[in-house]
Chimera marker file (.cmm) of the C-alpha trace (Angstrom):
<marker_set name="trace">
<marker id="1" x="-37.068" y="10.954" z="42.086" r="1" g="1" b="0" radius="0.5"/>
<marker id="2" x="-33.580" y="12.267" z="41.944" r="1" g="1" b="0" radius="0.5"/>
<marker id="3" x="-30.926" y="10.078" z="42.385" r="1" g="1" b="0" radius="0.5"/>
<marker id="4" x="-27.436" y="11.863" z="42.347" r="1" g="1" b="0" radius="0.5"/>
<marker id="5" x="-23.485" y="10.809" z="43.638" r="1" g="1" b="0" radius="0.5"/>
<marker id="6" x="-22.275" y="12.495" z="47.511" r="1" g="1" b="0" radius="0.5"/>
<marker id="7" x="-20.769" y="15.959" z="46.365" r="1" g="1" b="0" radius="0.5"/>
<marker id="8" x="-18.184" y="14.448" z="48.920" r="1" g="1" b="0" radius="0.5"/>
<marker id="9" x="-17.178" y="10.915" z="47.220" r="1" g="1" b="0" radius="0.5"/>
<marker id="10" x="-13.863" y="10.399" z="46.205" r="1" g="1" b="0" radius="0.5"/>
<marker id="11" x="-13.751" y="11.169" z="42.157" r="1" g="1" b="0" radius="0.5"/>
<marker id="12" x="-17.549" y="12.913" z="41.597" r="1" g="1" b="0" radius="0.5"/>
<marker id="13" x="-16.654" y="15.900" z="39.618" r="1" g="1" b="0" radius="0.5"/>
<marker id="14" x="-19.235" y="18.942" z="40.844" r="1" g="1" b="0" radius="0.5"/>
<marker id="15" x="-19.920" y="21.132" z="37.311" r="1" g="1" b="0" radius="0.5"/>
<marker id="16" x="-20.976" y="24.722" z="37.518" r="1" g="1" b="0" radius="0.5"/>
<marker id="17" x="-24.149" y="23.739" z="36.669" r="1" g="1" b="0" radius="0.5"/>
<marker id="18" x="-24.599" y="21.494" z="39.783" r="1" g="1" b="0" radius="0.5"/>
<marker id="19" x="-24.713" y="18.360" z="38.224" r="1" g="1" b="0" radius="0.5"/>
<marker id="20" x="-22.132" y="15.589" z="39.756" r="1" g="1" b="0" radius="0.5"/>
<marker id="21" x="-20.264" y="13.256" z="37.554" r="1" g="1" b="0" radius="0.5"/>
<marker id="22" x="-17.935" y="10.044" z="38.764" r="1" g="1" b="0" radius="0.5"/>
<marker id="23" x="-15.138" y="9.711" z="37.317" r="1" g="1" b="0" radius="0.5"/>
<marker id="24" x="-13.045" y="6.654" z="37.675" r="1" g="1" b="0" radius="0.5"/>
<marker id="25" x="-10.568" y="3.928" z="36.481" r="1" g="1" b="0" radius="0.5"/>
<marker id="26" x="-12.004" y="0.318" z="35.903" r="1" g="1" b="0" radius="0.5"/>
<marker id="27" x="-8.695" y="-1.209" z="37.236" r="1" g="1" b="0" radius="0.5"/>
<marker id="28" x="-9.538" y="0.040" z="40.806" r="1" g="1" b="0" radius="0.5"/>
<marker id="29" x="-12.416" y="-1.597" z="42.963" r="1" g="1" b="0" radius="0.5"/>
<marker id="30" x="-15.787" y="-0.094" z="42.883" r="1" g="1" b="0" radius="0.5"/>
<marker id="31" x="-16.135" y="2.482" z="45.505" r="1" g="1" b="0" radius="0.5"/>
<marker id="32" x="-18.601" y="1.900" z="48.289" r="1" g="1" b="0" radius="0.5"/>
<marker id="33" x="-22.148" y="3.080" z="48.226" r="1" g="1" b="0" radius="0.5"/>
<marker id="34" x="-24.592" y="3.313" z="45.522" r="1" g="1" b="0" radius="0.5"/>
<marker id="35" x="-24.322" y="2.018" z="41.996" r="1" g="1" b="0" radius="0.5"/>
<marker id="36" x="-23.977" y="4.049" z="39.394" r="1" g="1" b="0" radius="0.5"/>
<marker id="37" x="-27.453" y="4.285" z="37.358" r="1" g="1" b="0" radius="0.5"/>
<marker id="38" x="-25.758" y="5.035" z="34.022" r="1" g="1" b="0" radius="0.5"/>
<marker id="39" x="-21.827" y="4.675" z="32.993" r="1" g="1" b="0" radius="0.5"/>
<marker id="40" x="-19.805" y="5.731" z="30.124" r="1" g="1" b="0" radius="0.5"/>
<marker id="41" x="-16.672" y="2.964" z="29.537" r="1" g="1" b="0" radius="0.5"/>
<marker id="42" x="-14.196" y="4.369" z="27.234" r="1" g="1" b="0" radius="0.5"/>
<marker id="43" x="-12.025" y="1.458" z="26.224" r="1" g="1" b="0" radius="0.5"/>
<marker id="44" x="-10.249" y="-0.074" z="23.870" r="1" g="1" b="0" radius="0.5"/>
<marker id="45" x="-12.001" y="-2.852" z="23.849" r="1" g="1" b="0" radius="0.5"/>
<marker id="46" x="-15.454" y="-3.839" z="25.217" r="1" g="1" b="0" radius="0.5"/>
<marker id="47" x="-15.974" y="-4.367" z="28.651" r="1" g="1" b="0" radius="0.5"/>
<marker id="48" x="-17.472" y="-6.897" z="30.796" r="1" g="1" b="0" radius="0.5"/>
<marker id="49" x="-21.425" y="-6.953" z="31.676" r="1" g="1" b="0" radius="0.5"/>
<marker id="50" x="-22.241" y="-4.684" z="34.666" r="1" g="1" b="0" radius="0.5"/>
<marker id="51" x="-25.773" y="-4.973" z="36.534" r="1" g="1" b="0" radius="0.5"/>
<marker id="52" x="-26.500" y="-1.176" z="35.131" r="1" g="1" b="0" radius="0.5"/>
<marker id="53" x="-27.431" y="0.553" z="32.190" r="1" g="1" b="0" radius="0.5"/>
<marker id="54" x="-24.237" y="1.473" z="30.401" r="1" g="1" b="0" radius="0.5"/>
<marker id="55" x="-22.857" y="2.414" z="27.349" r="1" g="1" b="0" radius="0.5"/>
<marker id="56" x="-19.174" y="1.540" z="25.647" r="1" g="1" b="0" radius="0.5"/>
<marker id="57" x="-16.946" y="3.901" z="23.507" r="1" g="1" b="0" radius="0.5"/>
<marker id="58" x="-14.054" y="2.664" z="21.363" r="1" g="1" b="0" radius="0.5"/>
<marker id="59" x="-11.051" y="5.019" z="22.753" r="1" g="1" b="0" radius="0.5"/>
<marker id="60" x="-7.468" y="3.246" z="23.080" r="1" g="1" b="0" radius="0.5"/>
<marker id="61" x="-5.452" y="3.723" z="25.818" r="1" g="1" b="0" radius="0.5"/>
<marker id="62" x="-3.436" y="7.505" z="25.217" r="1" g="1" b="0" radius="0.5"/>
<marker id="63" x="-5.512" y="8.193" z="22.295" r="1" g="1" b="0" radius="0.5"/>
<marker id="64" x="-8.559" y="9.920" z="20.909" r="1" g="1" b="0" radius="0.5"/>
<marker id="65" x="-12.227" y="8.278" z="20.805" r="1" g="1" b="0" radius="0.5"/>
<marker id="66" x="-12.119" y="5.761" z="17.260" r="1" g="1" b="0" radius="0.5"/>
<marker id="67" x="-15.725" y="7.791" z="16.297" r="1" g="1" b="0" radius="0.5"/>
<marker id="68" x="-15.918" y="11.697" z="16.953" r="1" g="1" b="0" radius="0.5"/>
<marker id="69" x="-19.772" y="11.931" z="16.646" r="1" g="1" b="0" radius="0.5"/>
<marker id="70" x="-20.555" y="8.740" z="18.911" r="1" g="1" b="0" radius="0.5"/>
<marker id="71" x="-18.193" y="10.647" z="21.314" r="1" g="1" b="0" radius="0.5"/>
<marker id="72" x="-20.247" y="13.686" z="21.333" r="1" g="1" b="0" radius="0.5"/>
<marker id="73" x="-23.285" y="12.143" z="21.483" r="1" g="1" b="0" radius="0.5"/>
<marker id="74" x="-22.368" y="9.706" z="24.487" r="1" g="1" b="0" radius="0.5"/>
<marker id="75" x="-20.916" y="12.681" z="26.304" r="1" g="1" b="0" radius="0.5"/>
<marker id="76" x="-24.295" y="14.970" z="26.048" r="1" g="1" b="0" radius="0.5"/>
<marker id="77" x="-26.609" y="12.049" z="27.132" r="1" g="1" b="0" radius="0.5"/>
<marker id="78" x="-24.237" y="11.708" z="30.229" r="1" g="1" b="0" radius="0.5"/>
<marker id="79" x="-24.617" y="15.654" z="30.453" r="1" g="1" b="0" radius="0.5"/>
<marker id="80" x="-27.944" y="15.132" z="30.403" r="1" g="1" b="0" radius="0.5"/>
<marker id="81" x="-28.427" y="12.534" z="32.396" r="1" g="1" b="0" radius="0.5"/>
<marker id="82" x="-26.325" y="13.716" z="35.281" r="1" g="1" b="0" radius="0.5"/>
<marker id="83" x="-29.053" y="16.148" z="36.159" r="1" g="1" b="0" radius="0.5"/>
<marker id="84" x="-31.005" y="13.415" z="37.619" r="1" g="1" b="0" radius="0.5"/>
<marker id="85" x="-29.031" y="10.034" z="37.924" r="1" g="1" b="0" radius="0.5"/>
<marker id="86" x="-26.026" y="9.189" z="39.336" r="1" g="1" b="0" radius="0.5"/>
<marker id="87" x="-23.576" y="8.840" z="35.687" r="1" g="1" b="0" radius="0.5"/>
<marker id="88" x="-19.463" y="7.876" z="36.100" r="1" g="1" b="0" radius="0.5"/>
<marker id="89" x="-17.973" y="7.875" z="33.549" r="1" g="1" b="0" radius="0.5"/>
<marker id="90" x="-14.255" y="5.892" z="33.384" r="1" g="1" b="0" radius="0.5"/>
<marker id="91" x="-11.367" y="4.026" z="31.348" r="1" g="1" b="0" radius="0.5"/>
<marker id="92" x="-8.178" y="1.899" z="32.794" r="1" g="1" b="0" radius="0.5"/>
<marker id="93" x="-6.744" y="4.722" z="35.307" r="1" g="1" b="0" radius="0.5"/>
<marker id="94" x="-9.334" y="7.327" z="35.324" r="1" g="1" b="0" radius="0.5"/>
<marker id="95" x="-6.949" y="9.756" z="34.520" r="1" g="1" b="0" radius="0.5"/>
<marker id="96" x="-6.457" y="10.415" z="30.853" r="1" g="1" b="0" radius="0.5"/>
<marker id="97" x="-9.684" y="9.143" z="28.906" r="1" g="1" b="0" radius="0.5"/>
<marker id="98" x="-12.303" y="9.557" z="31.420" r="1" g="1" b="0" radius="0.5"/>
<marker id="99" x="-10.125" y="13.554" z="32.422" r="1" g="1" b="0" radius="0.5"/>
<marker id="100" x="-10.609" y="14.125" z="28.693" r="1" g="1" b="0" radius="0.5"/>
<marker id="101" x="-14.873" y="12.999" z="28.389" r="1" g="1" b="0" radius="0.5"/>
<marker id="102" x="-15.376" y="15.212" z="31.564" r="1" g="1" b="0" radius="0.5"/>
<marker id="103" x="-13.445" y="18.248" z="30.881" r="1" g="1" b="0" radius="0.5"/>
<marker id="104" x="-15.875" y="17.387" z="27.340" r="1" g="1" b="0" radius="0.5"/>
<marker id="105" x="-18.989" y="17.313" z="29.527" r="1" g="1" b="0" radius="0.5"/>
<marker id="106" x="-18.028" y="20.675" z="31.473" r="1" g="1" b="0" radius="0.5"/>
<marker id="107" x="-17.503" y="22.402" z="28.080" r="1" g="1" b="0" radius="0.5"/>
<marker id="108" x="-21.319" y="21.170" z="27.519" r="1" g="1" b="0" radius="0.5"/>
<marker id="109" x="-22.062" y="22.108" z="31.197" r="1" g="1" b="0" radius="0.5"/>
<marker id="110" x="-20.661" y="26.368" z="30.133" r="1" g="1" b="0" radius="0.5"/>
<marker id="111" x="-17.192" y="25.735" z="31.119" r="1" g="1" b="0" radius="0.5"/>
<marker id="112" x="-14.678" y="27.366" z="28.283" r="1" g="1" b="0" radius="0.5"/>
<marker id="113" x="-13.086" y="24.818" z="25.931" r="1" g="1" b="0" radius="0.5"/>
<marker id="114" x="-9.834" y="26.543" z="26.759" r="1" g="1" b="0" radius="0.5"/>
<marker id="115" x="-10.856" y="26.547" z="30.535" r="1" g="1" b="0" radius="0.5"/>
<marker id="116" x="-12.346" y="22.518" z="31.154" r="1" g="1" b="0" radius="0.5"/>
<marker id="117" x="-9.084" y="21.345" z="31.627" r="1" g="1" b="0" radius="0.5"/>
<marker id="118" x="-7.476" y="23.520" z="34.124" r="1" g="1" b="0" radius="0.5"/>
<marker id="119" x="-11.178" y="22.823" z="35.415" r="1" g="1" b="0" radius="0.5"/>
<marker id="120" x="-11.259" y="19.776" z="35.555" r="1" g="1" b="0" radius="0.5"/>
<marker id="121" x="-7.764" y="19.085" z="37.024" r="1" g="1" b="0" radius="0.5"/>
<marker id="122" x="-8.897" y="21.590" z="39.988" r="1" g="1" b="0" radius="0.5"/>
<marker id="123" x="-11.877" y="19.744" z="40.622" r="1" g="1" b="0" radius="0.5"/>
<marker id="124" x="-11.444" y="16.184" z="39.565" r="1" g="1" b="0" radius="0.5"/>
<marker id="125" x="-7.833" y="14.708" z="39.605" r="1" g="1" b="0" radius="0.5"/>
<marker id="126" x="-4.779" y="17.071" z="38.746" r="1" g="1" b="0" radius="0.5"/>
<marker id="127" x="-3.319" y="14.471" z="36.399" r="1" g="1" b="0" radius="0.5"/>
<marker id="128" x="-6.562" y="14.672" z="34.335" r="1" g="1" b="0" radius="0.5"/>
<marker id="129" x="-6.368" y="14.517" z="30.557" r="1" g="1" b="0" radius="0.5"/>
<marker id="130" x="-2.962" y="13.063" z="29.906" r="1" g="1" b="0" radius="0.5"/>
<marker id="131" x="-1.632" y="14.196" z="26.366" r="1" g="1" b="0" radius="0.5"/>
<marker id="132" x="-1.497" y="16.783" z="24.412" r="1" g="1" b="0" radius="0.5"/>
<marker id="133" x="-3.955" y="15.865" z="21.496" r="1" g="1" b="0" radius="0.5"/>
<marker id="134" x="-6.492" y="14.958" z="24.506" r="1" g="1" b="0" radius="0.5"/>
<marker id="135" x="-5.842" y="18.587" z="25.282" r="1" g="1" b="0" radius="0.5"/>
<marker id="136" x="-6.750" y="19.843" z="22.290" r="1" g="1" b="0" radius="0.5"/>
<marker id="137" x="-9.096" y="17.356" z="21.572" r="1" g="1" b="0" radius="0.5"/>
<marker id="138" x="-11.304" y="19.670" z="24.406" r="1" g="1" b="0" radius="0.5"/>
<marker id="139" x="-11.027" y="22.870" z="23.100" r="1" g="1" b="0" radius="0.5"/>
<marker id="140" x="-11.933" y="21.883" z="19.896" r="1" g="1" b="0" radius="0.5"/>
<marker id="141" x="-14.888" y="20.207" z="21.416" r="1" g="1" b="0" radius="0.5"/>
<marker id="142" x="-18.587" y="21.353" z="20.851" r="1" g="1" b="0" radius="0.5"/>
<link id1="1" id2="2" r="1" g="1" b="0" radius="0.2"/>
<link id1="2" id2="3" r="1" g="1" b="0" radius="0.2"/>
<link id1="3" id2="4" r="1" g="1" b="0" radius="0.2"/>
<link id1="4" id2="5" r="1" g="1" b="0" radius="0.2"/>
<link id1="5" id2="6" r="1" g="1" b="0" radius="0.2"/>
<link id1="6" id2="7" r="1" g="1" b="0" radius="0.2"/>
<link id1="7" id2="8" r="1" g="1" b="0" radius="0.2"/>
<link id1="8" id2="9" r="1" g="1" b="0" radius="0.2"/>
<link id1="9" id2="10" r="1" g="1" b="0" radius="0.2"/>
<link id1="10" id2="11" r="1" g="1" b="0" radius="0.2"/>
<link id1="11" id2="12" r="1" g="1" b="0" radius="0.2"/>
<link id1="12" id2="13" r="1" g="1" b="0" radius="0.2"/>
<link id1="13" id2="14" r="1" g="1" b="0" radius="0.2"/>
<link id1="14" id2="15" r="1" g="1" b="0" radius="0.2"/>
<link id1="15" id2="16" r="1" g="1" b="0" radius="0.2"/>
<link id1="16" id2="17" r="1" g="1" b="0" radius="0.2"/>
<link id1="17" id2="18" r="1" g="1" b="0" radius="0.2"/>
<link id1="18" id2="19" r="1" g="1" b="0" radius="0.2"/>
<link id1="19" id2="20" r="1" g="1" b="0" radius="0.2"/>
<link id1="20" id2="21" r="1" g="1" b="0" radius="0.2"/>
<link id1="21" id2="22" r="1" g="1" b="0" radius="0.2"/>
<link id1="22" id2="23" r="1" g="1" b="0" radius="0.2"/>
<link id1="23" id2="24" r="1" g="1" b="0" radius="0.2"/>
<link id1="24" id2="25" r="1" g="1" b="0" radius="0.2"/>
<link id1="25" id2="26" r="1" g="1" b="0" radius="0.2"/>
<link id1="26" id2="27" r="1" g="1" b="0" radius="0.2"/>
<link id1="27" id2="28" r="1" g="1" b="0" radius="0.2"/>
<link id1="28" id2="29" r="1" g="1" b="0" radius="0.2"/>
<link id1="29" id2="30" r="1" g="1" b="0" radius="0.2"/>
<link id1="30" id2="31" r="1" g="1" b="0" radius="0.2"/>
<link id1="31" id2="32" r="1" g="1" b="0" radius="0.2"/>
<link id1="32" id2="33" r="1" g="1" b="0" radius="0.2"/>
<link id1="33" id2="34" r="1" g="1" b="0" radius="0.2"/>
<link id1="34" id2="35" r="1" g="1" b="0" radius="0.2"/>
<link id1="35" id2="36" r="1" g="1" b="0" radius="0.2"/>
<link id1="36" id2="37" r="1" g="1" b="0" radius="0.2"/>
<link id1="37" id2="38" r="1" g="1" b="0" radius="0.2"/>
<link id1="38" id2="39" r="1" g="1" b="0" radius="0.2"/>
<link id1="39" id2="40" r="1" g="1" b="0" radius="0.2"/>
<link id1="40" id2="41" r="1" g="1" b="0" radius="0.2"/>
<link id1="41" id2="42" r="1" g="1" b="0" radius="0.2"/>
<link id1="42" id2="43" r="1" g="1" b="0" radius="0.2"/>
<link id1="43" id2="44" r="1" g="1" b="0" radius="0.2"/>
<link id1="44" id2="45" r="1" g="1" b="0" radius="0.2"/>
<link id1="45" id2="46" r="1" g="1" b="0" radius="0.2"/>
<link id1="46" id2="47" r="1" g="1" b="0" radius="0.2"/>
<link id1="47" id2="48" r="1" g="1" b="0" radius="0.2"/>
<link id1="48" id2="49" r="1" g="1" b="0" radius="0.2"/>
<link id1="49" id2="50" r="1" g="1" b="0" radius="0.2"/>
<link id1="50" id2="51" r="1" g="1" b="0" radius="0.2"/>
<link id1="51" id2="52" r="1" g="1" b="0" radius="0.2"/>
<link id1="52" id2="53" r="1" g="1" b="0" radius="0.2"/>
<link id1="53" id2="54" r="1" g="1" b="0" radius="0.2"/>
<link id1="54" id2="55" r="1" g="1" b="0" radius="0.2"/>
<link id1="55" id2="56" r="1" g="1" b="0" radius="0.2"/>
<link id1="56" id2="57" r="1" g="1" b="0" radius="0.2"/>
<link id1="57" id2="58" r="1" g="1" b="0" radius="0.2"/>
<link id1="58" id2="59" r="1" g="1" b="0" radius="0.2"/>
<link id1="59" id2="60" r="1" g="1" b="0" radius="0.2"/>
<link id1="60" id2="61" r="1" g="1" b="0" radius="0.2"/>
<link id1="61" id2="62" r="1" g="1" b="0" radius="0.2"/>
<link id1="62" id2="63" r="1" g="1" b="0" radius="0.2"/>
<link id1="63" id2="64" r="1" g="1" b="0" radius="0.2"/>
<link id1="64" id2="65" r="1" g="1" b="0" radius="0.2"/>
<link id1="65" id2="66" r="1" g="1" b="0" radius="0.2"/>
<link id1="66" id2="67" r="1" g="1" b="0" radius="0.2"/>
<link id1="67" id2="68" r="1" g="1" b="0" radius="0.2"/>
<link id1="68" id2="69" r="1" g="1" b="0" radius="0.2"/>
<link id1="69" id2="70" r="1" g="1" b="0" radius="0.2"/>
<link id1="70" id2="71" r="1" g="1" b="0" radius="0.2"/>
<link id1="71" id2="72" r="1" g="1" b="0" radius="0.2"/>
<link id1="72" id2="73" r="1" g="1" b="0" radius="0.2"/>
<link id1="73" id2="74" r="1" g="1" b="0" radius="0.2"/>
<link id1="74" id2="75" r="1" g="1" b="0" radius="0.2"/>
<link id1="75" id2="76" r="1" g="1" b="0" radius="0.2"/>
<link id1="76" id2="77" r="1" g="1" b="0" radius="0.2"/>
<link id1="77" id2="78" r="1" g="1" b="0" radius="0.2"/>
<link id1="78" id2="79" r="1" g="1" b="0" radius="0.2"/>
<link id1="79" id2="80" r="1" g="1" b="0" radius="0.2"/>
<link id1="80" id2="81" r="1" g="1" b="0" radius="0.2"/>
<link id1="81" id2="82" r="1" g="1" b="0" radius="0.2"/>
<link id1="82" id2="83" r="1" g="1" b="0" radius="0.2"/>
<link id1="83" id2="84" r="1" g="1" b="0" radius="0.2"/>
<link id1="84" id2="85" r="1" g="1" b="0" radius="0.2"/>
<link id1="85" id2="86" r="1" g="1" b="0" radius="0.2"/>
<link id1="86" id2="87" r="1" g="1" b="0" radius="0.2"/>
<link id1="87" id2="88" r="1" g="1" b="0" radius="0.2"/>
<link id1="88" id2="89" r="1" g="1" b="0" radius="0.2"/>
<link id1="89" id2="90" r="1" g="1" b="0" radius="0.2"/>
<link id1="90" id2="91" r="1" g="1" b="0" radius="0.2"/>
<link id1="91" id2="92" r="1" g="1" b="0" radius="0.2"/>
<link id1="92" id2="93" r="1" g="1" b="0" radius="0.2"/>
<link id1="93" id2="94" r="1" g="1" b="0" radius="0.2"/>
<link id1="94" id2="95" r="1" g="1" b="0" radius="0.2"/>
<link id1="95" id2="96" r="1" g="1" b="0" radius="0.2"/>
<link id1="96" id2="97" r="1" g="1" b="0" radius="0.2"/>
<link id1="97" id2="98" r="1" g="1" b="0" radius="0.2"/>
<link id1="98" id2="99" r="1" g="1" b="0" radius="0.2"/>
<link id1="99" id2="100" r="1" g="1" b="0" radius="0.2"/>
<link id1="100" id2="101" r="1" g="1" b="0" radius="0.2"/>
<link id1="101" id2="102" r="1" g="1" b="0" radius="0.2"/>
<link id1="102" id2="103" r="1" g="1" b="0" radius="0.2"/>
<link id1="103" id2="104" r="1" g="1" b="0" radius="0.2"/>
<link id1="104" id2="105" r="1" g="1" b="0" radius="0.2"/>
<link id1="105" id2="106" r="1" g="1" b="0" radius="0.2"/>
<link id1="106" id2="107" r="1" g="1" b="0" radius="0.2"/>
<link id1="107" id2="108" r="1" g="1" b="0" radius="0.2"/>
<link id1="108" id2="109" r="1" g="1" b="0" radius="0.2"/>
<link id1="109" id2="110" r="1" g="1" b="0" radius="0.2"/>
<link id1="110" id2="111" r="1" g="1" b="0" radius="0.2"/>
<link id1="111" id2="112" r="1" g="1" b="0" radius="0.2"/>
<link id1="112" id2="113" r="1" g="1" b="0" radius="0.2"/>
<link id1="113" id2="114" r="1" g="1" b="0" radius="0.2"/>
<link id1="114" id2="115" r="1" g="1" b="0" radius="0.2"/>
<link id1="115" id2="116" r="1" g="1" b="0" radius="0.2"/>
<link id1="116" id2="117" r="1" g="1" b="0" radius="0.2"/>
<link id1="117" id2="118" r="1" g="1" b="0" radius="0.2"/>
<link id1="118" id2="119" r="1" g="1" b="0" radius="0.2"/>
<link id1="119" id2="120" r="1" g="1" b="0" radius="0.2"/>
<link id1="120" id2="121" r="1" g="1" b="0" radius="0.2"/>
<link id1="121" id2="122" r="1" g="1" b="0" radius="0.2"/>
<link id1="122" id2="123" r="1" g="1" b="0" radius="0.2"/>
<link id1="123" id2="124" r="1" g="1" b="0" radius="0.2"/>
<link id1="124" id2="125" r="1" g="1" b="0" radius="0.2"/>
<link id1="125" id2="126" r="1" g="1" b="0" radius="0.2"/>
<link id1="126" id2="127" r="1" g="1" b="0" radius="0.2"/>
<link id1="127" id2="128" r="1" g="1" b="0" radius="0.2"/>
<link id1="128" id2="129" r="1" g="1" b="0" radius="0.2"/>
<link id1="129" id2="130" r="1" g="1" b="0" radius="0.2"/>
<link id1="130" id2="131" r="1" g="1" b="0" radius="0.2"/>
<link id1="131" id2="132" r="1" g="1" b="0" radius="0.2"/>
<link id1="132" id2="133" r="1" g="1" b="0" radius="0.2"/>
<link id1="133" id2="134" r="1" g="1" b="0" radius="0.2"/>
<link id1="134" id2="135" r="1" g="1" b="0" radius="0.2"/>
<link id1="135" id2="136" r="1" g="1" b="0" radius="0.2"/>
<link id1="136" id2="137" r="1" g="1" b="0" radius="0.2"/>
<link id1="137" id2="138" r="1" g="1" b="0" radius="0.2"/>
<link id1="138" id2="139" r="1" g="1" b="0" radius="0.2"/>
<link id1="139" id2="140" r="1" g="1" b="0" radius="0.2"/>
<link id1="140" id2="141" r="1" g="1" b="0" radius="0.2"/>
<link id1="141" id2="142" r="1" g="1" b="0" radius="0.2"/>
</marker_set>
């Protein structure tokens, strides 16, 4: 059984692919509706316990993720995942960290590394992927 996010839900990110992502910050209330089935917390420190499977990457506030290869492989699973569960992914603000791993997961999804953020902005949050080493942190990736 597939069990995917509303297309429609404030912060799920539609890739070209068709697969739908949440994105959002922890310091905001969790949106109505159903729970995610997988998350992605990228924080600077580890988060509380949630009542679903998740998964926690090191990555300080402004900055890049403390282990590259971790990153990568967190943000494929997600990738993959997303095809048939509902997956958010999200930091503090859900702007910067969490802009950066999905503009990541659309360059897995086909999108251009040079492309994901401009796609990402469009589609997500236009303050997505704060700085300029997140930037390029993107179309470096894969």
């Amino acid at each position: 059984m597939t069990a995917t996010w509303d297309p429609t839900a404030s912060g799920v990110l539609r890739l070209p692919s068709g697969r739908l992502i949440r994105g959002r910050g922890l310091r905001h209330p969790l949106p109505e509706g159903p729970a995610p089935d997988y998350a992605l917390y990228l924080l600077g420190k580890q988060p509380p316990a949630v009542d679903w499977e998740s998964r926690w990457l090191r990555w300080p506030d402004f900055r890049l993720p403390a282990d590259r290869t971790a990153t990568a492989t967190a943000l494929r699973e997600a990738w993959e995942r997303a095809e048939t569960e509902r997956v958010e992914v999200a930091c503090g603000g859900g702007q910067g960290r969490t802009g950066t791993a999905l503009a990541c997961v659309a360059v897995l999804d086909g999108v251009p590394g040079a492309e994901a953020v401009a796609y990402v902005r469009k589609h997500y949050a236009p303050r997505a992927v704060e700085t300029p080493w997140q930037r390029r942190f993107v179309r470096r990736f894969g």
